[in-house]
N, C-alpha and C positions, 0 to 999 in steps of 0.2 A: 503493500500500500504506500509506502513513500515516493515509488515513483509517481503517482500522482499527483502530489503536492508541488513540484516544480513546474509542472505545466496549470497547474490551477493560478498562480500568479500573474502569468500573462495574461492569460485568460482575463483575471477580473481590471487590468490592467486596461486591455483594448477596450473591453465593452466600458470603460468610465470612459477612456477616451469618445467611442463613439459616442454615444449619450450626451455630454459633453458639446461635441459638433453638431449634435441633433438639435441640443438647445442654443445653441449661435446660429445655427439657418435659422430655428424659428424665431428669435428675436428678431433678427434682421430682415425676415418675412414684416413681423410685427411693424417693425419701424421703417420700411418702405409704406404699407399700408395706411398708417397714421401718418406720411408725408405726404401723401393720396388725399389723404380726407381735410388734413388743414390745407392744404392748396386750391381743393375745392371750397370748402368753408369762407378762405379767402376772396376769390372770385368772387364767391355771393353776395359776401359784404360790401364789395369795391361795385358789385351789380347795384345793393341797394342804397348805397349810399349814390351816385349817379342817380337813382331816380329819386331820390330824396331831393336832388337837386331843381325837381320842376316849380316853376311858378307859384306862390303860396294861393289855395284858393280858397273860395267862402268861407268855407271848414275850418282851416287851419288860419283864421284873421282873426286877430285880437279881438274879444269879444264873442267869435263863432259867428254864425250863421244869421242865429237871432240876430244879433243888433246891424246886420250888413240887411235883414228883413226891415227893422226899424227906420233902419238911417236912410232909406229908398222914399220914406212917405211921413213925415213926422207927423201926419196924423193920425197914425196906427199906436201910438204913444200912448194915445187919448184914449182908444177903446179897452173897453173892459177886458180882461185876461181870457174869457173864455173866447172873446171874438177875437181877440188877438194870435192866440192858438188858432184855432182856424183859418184866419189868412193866414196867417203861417206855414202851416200844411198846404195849404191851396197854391201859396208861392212855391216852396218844396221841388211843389208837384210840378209843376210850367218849369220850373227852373234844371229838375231831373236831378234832383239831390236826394232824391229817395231810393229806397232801397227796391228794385225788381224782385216781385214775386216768382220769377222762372227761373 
């Protein structure tokens, strides 16, 4: 049985080696993939930032929509809140700031 033992050393020897190289491919699988996905990542941000960059419109103006509704007719000031809200919807709606049911 001793002969055994001198060949058992190599033995566990290469297989840690292999093992070893199995886990360096796959980190560096890992870390190609992860420079895959932030470069995509990237992209997307430098896409949305670019559209970030359009025109400010009703929505996004000081005050919002409301008061861009208001400041059109200062006589809409005057009416009462529930007629208020209603033209308001009504403008909304002619204007296409509303959200599509389809």
């Amino acid at each position: 049985m001793p002969d055994a033992e001198p060949t058992l050393i190599p033995l566990l020897i290469y297989a840690t080696i292999g093992l070893l190289l199995l886990l360096l491919f796959l980190a560096w699988r890992l870390m190609v993939r992860l420079g895959r996905i932030e470069r995509t990542l990237a992209g997307l941000s430098s896409h949305a930032e670019q559209a970030s960059d359009a025109p400010p419109s009703v929505e996004s103006q000081p005050g919002g929509a409301f008061e861009a509704f208001l400041l059109e007719d200062p006589e809409r000031r005057k009416l009462p809140k529930g007629e208020q809200f209603a033209a308001y919807r009504r403008w909304r709606q002619e204007k296409g700031l509303n959200w599509s049911n389809s």
